[in-house]
Steps between C-alpha positions, in 0.01 A plus 500: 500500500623857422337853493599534143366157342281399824421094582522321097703235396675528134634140487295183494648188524426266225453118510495234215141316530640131569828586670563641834800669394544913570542685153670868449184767527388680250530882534166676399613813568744771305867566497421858703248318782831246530727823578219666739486193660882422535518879664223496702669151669802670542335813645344275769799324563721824546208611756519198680860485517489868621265409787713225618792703484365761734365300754838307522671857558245526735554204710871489442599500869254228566615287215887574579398391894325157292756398311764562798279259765330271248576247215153437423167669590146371392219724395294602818837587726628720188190658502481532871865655509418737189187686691605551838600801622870636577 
């Protein structure tokens, strides 16, 4: 999903009739909705990277004090040690 092209799928897969065997998809669409779409998945995945990269400068203490005390840490103590308060 994306503001610019919303919730549609361009690519559907195709299957031969008697096989179950995955062919290449077809592409119904034209060679400038295949460079809107390439640019609107990098777009997202710049934003996302740029999110994650903030809230790890954010947390940086925390995560330095993590990786100091802890090899490994499982999802609800991460979290736990992420939100509480200095």
């Amino acid at each position: 999903m994306s503001r610019k092209l919303g919730s549609l799928t361009f690519e559907k897969e195709r299957r031969p009739l008697f096989l179950d065997v995955a062919m290449a998809p077809t592409r119904a669409y034209s060679e400038n909705t295949a460079m809107e779409i390439d640019k609107e998945v990098s777009e997202l995945v710049n934003e996302a990277y740029d999110k994650v990269k903030a809230i790890i400068q954010q947390k940086k203490d925390k995560l330095e004090k993590l990786l100091l005390e802890k090899e490994v840490i499982e999802g609800e103590e991460l979290r736990k040690l992420l939100t509480e308060k200095k």
